[in-house]
Every structure is written in structure tokens, then in C-alpha cells.
N, C-alpha and C positions, 0 to 999 in steps of 0.2 A: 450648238445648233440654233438656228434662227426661226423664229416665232414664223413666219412663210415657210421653213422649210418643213417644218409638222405640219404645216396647214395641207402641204402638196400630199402627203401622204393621206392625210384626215379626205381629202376632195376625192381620193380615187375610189374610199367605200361608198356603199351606196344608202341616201339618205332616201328615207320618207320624204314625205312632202312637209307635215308637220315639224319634226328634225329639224330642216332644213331652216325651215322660216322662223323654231325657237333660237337655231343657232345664230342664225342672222341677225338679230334682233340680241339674244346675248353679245356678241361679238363690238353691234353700235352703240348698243351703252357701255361698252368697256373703253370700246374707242372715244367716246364721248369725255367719260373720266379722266383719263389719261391725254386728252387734245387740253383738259381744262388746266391740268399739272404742268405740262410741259411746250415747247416750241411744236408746231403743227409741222414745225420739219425734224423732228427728235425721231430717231431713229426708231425707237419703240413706237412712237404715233405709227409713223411709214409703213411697219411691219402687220401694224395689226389693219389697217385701211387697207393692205391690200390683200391681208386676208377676208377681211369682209369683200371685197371687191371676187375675188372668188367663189366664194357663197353665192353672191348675189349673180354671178353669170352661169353658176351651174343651179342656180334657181331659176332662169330663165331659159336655161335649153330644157330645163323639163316642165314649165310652162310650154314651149314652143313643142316640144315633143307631144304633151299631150292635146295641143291643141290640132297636129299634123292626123294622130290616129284617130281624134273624133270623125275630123273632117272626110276619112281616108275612111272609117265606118258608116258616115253618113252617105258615102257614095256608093256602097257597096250595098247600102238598104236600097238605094235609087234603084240603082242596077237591077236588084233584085227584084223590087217591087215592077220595072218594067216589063221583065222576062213574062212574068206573072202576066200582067194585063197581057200583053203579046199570043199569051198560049190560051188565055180565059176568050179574047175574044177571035184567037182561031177555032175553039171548039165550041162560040156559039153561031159560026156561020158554016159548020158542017151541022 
């Protein structure tokens, strides 16, 4: 079995954020070591560059995810906070 194909399995639980960006980070210094030993088209290089390459884009769907629910609760404070003004200043004109 091939170094991606554990990685496919490793990507499908679910990491922390921390996890995530120790594993990432372990992953480029391994890659690092082994680019220095061998051809940067050596099969092992290949394998493990595109498991970082994995890491790194489901670190970025949940950069992007968390940036989607900030955004999606800041509009629902809006929301809410206008409702408010709406009903505050129809009950100072009765």
C-alpha cells in the first residue's frame, strides 16, 4: 500500500485545527529530508508531496468554512440587531 493511499484514509477523520497544521508541518520536513536524499521525481518524494498537498487543501476548506460561518453569524447579529431597532423605535412612536 502506498504512502497516498493511507493518507486517503488519514484525510477522511476529522482533524483539529492544531492536528492539522502539526501534521502539515511534520509531513514538509519529512518531505524536505527525503527531496534532499533522493530525485524530486523519486517516487517516495511524489508520494509524500501529495500527501502534504492534501493536508494542505483540507486545511484550507476549513479556513474557508470557518471563515463562511463567521461571516453567516455576523449577518444574523445584523439581522437581529435591526429587528430590534425596528420594534424599539415602533414602540417609541406609540
Amino acid at each position: 500500500m502506498s504512502l497516498y493511499q493511507n493518507s486517503s484514509a488519514e484525510l477522511g477523520k476529522e482533524y483539529r485545527e492544531d492536528e492539522l497544521y502539526v501534521t502539515i508541518e511534520s509531513l514538509r520536513c519529512e518531505l524536505l529530508e527525503v527531496a534532499q536524499e533522493r530525485s524530486l521525481s523519486d517516487h517516495a518524494v511524489l508520494e509524500l508531496s501529495q500527501r502534504l498537498d492534501g493536508y494542505i487543501v483540507l486545511a484550507q476548506n476549513k479556513m474557508m468554512e470557518s471563515l463562511r460561518s463567521r461571516k453567516n453569524a455576523a449577518a444574523a447579529y445584523g439581522k437581529k440587531t435591526k429587528s430590534q431597532r425596528i420594534r424599539n423605535n415602533a414602540a417609541l412612536q406609540q
